[in-house]
C-alpha positions in Angstrom: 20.6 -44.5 -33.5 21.4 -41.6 -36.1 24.9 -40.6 -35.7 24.1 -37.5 -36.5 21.7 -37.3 -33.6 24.6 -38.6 -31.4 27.1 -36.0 -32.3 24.6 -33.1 -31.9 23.9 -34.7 -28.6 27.8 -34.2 -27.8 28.2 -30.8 -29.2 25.3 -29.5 -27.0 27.0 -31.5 -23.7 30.4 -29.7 -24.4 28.8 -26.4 -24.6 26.7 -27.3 -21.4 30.2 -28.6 -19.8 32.3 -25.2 -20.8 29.6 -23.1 -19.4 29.7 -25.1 -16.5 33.0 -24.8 -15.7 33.2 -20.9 -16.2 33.0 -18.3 -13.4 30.7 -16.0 -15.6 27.0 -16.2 -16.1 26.6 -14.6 -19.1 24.4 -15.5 -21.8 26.0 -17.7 -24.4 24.7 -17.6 -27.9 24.0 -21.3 -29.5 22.8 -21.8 -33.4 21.2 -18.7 -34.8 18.5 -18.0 -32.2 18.6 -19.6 -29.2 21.0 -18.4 -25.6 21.6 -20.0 -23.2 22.8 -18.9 -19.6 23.2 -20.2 -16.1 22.0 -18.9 -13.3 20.6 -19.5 -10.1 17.0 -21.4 -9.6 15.8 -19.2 -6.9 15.8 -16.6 -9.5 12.7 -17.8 -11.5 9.8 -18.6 -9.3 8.5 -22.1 -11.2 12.1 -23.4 -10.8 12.5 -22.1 -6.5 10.5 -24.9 -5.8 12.6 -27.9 -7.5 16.3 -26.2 -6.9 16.5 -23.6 -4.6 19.3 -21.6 -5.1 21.1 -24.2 -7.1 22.5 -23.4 -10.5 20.2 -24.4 -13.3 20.8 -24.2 -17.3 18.3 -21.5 -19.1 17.7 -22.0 -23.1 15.4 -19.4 -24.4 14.9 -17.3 -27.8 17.7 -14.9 -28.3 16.5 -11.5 -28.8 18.7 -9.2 -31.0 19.0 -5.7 -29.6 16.8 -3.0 -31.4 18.5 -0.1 -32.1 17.0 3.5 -32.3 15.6 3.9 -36.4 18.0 6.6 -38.2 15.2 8.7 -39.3 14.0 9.0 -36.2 17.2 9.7 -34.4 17.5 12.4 -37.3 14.4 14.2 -36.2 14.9 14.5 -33.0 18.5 16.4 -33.6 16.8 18.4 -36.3 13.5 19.2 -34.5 14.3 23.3 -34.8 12.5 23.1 -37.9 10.9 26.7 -39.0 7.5 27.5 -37.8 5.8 27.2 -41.4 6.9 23.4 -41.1 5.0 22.7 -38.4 1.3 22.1 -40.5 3.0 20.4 -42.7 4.2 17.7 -39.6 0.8 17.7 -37.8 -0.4 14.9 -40.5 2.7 12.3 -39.7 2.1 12.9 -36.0 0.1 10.1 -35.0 2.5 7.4 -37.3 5.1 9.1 -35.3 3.6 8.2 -32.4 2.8 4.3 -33.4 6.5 3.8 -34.5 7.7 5.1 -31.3 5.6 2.8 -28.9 6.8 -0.1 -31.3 10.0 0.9 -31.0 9.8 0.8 -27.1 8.4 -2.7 -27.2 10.6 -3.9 -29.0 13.7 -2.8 -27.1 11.8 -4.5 -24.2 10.4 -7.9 -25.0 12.2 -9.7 -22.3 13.0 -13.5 -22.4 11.0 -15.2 -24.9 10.2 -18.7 -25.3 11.4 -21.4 -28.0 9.4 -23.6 -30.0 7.6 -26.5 -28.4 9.4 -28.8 -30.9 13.1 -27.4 -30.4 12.4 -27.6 -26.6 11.9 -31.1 -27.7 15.2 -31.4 -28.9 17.4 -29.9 -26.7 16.0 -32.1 -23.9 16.7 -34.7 -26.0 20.3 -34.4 -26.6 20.6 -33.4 -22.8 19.1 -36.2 -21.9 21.2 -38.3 -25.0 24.6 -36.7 -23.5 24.6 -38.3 -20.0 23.2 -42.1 -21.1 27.4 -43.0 -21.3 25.5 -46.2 -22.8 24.4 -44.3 -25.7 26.6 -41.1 -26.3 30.4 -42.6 -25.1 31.2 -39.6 -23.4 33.6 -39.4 -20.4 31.4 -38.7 -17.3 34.1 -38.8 -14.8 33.2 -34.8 -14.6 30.4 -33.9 -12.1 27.0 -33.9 -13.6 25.8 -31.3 -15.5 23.4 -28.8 -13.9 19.4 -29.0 -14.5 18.2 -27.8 -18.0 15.7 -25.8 -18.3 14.3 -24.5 -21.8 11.4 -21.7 -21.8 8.0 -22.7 -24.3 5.4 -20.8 -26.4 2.4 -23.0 -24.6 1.6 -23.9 -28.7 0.9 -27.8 -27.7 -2.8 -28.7 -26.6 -1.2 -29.0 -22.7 0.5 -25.2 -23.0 3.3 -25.6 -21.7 5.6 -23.3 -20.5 8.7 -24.8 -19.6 10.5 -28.1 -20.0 12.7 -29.7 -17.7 15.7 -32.0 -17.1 17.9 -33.0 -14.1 20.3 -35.9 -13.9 19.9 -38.5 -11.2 22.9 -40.6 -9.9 24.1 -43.6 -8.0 27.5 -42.4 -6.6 28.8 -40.5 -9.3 27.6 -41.8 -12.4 24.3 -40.4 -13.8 21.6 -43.2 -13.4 19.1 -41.2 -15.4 17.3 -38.6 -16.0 14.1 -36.5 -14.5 12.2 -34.4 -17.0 9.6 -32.1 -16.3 7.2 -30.4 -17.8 5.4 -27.2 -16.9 2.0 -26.0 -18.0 0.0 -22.9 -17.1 -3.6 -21.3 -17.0 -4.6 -17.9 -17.3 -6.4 -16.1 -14.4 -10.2 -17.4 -13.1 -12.0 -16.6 -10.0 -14.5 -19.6 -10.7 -12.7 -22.1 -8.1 -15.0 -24.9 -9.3 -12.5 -24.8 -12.4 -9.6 -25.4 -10.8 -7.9 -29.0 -10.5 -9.2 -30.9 -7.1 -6.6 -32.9 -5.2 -8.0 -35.9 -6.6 -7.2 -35.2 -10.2 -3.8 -34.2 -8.7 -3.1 -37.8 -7.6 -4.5 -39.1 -11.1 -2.2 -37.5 -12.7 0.9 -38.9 -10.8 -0.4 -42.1 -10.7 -0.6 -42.3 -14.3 2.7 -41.9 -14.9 4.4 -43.4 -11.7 1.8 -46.2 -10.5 3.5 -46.0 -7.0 2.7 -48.1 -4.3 2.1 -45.3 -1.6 2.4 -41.4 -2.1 2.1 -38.4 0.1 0.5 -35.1 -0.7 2.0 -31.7 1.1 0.7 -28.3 0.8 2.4 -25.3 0.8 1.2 -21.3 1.3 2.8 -17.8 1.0 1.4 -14.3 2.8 2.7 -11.3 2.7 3.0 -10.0 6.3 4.4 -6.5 5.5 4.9 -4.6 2.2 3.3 -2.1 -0.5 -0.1 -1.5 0.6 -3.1 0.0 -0.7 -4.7 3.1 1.1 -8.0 4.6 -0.3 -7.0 3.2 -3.6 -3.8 3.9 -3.7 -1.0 1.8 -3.9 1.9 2.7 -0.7 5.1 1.3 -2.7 7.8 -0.1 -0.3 11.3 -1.8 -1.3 10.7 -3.9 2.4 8.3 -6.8 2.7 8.3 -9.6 5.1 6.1 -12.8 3.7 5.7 -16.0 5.6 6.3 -19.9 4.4 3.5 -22.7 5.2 4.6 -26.1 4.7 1.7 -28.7 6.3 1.0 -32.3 5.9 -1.8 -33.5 5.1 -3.9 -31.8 2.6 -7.8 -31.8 2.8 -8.4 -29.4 0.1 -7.6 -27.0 -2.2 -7.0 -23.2 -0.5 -7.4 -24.7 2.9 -6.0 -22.4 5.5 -2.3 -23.6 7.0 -3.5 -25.4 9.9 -1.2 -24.3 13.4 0.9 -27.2 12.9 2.7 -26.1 9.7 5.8 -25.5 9.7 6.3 -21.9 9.0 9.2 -19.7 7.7 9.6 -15.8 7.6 11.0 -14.3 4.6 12.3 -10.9 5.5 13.5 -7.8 3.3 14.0 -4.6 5.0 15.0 -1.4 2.5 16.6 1.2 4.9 15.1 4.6 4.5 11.3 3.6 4.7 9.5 6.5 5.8 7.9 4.4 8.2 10.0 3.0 10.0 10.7 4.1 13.0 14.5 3.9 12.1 14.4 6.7 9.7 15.4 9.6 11.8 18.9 7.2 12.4 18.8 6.6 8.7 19.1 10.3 7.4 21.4 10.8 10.0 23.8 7.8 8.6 23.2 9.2 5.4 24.9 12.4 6.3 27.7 10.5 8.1 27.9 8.6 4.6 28.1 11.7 2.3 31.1 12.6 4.4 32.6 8.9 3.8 32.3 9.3 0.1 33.2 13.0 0.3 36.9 11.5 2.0 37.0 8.7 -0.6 35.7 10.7 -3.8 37.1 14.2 -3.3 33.1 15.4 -4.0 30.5 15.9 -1.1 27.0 15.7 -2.0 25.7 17.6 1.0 22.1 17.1 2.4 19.4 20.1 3.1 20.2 21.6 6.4 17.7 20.7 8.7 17.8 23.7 10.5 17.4 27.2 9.9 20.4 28.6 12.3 23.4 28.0 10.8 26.0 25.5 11.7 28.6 28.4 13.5 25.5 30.2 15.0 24.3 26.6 16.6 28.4 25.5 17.4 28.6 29.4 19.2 25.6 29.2 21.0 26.2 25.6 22.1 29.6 26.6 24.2 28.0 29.8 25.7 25.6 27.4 27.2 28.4 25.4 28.3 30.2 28.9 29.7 27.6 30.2 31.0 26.1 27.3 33.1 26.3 27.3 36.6 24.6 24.2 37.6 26.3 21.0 38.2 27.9 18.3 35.6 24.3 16.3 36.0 22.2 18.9 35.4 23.9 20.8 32.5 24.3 16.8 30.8 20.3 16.4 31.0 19.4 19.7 29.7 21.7 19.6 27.1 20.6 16.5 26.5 17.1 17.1 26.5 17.7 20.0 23.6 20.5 18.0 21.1 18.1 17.6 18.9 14.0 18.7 17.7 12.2 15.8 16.9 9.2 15.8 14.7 5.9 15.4 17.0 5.6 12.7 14.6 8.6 11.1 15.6 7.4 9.2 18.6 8.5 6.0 17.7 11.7 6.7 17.6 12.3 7.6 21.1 13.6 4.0 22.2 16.4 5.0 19.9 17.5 8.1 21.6 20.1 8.3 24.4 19.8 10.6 27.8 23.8 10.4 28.2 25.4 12.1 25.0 28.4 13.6 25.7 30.2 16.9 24.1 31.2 15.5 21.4 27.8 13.8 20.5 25.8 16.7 21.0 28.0 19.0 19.1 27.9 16.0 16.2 23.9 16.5 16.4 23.8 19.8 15.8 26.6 19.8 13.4 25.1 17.1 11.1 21.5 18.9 11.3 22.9 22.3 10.3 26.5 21.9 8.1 26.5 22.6 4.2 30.2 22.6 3.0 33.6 22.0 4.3 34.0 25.3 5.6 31.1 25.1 7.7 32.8 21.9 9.4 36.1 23.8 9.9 34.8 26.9 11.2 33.0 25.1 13.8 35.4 23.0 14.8 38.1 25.7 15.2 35.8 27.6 17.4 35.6 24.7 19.7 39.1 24.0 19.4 40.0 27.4 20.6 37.5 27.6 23.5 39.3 24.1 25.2 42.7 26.0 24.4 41.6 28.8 26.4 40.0 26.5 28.9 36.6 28.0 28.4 34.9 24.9 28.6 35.6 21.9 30.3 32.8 19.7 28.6 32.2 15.8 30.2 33.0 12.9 27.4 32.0 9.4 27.8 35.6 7.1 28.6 35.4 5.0 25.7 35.0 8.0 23.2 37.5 7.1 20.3 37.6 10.2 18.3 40.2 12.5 17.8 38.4 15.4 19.5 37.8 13.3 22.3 41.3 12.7 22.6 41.8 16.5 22.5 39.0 17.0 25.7 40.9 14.1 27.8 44.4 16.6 27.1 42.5 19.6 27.6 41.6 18.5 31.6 45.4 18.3 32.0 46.1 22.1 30.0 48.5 20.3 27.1 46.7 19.7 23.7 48.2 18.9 20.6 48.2 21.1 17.9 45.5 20.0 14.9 46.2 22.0 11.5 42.6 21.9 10.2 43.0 22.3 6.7 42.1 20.1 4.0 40.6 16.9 5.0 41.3 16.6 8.5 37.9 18.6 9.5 36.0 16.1 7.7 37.7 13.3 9.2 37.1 14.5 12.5 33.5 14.8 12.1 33.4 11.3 10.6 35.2 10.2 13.3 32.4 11.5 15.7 29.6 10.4 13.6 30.7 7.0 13.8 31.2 7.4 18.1 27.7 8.5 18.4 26.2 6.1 16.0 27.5 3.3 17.4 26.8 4.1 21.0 23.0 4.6 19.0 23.1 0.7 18.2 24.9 -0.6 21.2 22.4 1.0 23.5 19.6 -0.4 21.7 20.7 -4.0 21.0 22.4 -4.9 24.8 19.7 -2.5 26.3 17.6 -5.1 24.9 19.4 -7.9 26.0 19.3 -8.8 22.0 23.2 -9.8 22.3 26.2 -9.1 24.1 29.3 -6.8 23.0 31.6 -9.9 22.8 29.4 -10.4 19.7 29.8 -7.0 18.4 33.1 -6.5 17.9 33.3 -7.1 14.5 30.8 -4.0 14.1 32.6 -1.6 16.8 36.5 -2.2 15.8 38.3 0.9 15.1 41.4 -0.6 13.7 40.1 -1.1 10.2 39.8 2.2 8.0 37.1 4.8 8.4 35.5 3.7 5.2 35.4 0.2 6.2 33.8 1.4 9.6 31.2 3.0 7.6 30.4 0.1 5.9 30.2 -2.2 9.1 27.9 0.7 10.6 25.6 -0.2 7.8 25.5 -3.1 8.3 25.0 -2.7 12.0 21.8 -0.1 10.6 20.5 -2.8 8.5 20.5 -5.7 10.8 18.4 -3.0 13.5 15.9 -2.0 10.4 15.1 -5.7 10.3 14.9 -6.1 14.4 12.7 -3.0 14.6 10.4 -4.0 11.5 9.6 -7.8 13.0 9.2 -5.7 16.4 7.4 -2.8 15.8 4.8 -4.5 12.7 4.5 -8.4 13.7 5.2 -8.2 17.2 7.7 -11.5 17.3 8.4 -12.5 21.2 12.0 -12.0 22.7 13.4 -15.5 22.0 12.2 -14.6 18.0 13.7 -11.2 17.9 17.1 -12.7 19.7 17.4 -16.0 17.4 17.5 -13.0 14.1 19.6 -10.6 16.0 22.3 -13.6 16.4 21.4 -15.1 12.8 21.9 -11.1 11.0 25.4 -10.7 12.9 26.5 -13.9 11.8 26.1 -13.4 8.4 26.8 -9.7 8.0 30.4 -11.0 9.1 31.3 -12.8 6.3 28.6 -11.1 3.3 28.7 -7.9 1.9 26.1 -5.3 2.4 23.1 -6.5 0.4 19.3 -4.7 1.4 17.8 -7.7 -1.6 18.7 -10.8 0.9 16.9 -12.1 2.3 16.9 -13.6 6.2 14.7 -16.7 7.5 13.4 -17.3 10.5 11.4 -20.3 11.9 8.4 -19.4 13.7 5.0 -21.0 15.2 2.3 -20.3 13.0 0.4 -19.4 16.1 2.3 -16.0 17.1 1.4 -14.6 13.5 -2.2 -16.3 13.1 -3.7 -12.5 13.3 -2.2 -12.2 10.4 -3.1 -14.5 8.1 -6.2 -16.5 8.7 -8.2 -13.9 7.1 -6.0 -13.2 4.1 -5.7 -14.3 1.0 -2.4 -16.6 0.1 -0.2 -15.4 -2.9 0.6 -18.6 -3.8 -0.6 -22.0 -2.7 0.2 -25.1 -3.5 0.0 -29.0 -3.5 2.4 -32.0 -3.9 2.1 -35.4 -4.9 5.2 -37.2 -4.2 6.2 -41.0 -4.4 10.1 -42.6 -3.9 12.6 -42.1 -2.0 15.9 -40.2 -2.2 17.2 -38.8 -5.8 14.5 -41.1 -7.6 11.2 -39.3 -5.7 9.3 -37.7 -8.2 6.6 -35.3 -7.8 3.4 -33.4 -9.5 2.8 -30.5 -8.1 -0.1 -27.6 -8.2 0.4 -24.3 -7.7 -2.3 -21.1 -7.4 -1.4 -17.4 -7.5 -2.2 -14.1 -7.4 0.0 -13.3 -10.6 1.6 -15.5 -13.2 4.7 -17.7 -12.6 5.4 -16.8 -15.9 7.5 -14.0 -17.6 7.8 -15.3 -21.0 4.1 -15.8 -22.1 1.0 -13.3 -22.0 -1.8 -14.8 -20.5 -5.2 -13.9 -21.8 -8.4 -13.8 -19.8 -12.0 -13.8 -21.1 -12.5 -10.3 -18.9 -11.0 -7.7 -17.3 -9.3 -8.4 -13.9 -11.5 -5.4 -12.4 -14.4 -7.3 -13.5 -13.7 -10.4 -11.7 -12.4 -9.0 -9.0 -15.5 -6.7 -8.5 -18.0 -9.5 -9.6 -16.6 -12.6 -7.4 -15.2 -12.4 -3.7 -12.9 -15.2 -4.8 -9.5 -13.5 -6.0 -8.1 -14.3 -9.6 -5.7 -17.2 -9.3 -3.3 -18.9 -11.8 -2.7 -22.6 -11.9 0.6 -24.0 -12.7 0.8 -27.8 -12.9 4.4 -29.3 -13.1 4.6 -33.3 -14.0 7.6 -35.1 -13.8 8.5 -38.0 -15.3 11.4 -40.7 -14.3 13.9 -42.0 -17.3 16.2 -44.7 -16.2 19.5 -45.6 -18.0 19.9 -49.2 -18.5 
């Protein structure tokens, strides 16, 4: 074989090897045009189904920035031309206007594919680099990760990607699987898609097994954007559901109740409707105080009220002077009045508490009504002086941690401490009490629900660590509810559902940052959710031909969606989709066939 084949084999294995090995998943430029980077396979929706969230190898067309023209740059800074100018412009207008959506495309082409032919060849020398029979390079390292290189679809087939992954015995690389990926653009005309049959053709052709086994696969969403007299409701949340079912009759077939099926959930806090986003403005007060303490700047939030924070603090301890009626009555009215809901707000009642303390009501009206830092001192001197002067004796809960708290318990015995409040320490305070109230919130709703215990909750209620890292556990604690509520409120999932993802949040909001793209799974019975999606439409479906065992099964696959698989190729269609979609109660679909073929090593 050429040698100079061989040591462009080596070349490419080394760079493949050093990007490896490195922490960083930058994009790493190789020859004049080409990058390559590494990143996970989850990330690209052809690959999800072959690697998960394994790391894969990308090669694609390197695409050099575009800066801004000069001229134009120019004319924008000199646009204070005189008025007797301006006729004299009109006439370039429209060129202006070309240039400038040019311009914008070209600063965003996103990735673009390579060559069918140099696609060729890089899958070559991958494939070259781990035959040790061929190349003589040292494969005591662990095997390289999957290659993947993105195509222009300029062969008859059109394909879109090309594939490779090593297969081993033990640690030495016994071959190689390559794949190859090939598209189609949209149709509603069913009758042209690829029957099962031709499905199994296909992998026989280039396997000849003895026995195979075809699995189908479908994907709903449950929960997400939606479209209300034609107009698209955009939400960050969606909760989608897995099918996985064995066998397949035909193509489209509805997941029969004996799949196996998995919920995908992603919950964006701050979704107007939830019913968690009453607690979510209030958390995003108590965190504009957190990153006032840590920044030195407070962006404060519109009052909610109209009374100002003083006026509501002054006549909040009148009331509590004035009362005459017992400790039990005076705790349920002022209970009842803490806060004005929206008449819309009727979901969130299970959220709300009959037993808040002093403290929490005075944080309730404090956090609806406060605009600076002098707001929060002013109100908290006032109630400083009135338990100094023992004008109030107000009722606490016993496990209030706050510093104000602490002040109440003194002020029963007449001996409180003094509290300069002056610079920060007013803004700690309220923090302190935010984070009191808020997590009573939680721990109401989840053991009130029998949704877990507070043995597992400690991590989420521990005051030793710093007040912004209670923040951040808060969130957390927030985020794992928004999740709870959505798959309660929405889907309706049974108690033993609900309780398996309460335990499965807290365990991994323990060890992982903060992160509203992650997404939880949850096993379910396709039955408890068949309201949902025996009527719908999938967006995707799939089937699997499979053969072998182990490392050495290989697999053609079909897949069907509502939008391309694709981000690297335009696909064209011989009409408009509002065309189809108007003309055809069939929805546009897109086929993408993957084939993949076994190379052993001798």
């Amino acid at each position: 074989m050429s040698s100079k084949v061989i040591s462009d084999a080596k070349e490419f294995y080394n760079i493949l090897r050093s990007l490896q090995d490195e922490e960083s998943n930058g994009p790493f430029a190789y020859e004049e045009d080409i990058q390559m980077l590494k990143t996970d396979g989850d990330r690209i929706p052809v690959l999800k189904m072959y690697h998960g969230n394994e790391p894969v190898f990308i090669c694609e067309k390197a695409v050099p920035k575009i800066n801004e023209p000069e001229d134009k740059a120019m004319k924008e800074t000199t646009n204070c031309n005189d008025s007797n100018d301006a006729d004299d412009d009109d006439d370039d207008d429209e060129e202006d206007e070309h240039h400038d959506i040019a311009d914008v495309l070209l600063t965003d082409l996103g990735p673009q594919p390579l060559t069918i032919t140099k696609a060729r060849q890089l899958l070559s020398w991958y494939t070259l680099s781990q035959n040790d029979n061929v190349s003589s390079i040292d494969n005591n390292n662990p095997a390289l990760h999957p290659l993947w290189v993105r195509c222009d679809m300029a062969d008859p087939a059109g394909t879109t990607w090309f594939g490779a992954e090593t297969v081993c015995m033990g640690k030495r690389v016994s071959g190689v699987k390559l794949y190859s990926v090939t598209c189609k653009g949209s149709t509603v005309d069913n009758a042209s898609l690829i029957t099962l049959e031709q499905l199994k053709q296909e992998h026989n052709k280039k396997h000849h097994p003895s026995s195979m086994t075809i699995k189908g696969s479908a994907r709903f969403i449950l929960f997400g954007s939606t479209v209300v007299e034609n107009t698209m409701i955009e939400s960050q949340s969606s909760v989608t559901v897995d099918f996985k079912w064995s066998p397949v009759e035909s193509v489209l077939e509805t997941p029969p109740l004996s799949s196996t099926a998995t919920l995908n959930i992603k919950v964006a806090s701050g979704d107007m409707r939830s019913p968690m986003y009453e607690m979510y403005r209030e958390l995003e007060f108590l965190q504009a105080l957190a990153d006032g303490l840590r920044t030195g700047e407070t962006e404060w939030v519109e009052a909610l009220e109209s009374v100002s924070a003083v006026n509501l603090t002054t006549a909040f301890l009148e009331e509590l002077r004035d009362t005459s009626k017992t400790l039990q009555d005076q705790t349920a009215k002022t209970a009842k009045n803490a806060e004005v809901k929206p008449e819309t707000d009727i979901l969130n009642s299970f959220l709300e508490r009959g037993d808040l303390d002093f403290v929490e009501q005075l944080w309730v009206r404090m956090r609806r009504s406060v605009t600076s830092y002098q707001d929060i001192g002013d109100c908290l001197k006032l109630v400083m002086e009135a338990l100094r002067y023992g004008d109030i004796k107000p009722w606490i809960h016993r496990d209030s941690s706050s510093s104000l708290s602490k002040l109440i318990l003194q002020s029963y015995h007449q001996q409180i401490d003094h509290v300069s409040l002056t610079g920060v320490t007013p803004v700690q305070m309220l923090l302190e009490m935010g984070l009191d109230k808020m997590r009573k919130d939680y721990i109401n709703y989840l053991i009130g629900e029998e949704l877990t215990t507070l043995n597992h909750l400690g991590y989420y209620l521990s005051t030793e660590v710093d007040q912004q890292e209670q923040v951040i556990r808060l969130r957390k604690l927030h985020h794992l509810l928004e999740i709870i509520v959505t798959c309660s409120t929405f889907l309706g999932l049974t108690y033993d559902r609900l309780f398996l993802l309460t335990q499965s949040c807290l365990q991994h909001y323990k060890t992982h940052p903060y992160d509203e793209e992650y997404e939880f799974k949850l096993q379910i019975k396709p039955a408890l959710i068949r309201h949902f999606y025996q009527k719908e439409q999938p967006v995707l479906w799939g089937a699997e031909v499979s053969s072998g065992h182990g490392s050495r099964e290989v697999r053609t696959s079909m897949t069907l969606s509502d939008r391309p698989l694709v981000d690297h190729v335009i696909f064209e269609s011989g009409e408009p989709n509002e065309t189809m979609d108007a003309d055809s109660e069939n929805p546009a679909l897109f086929s993408t066939t993957v084939c993949c073929s076994l190379v052993n090593f001798a």
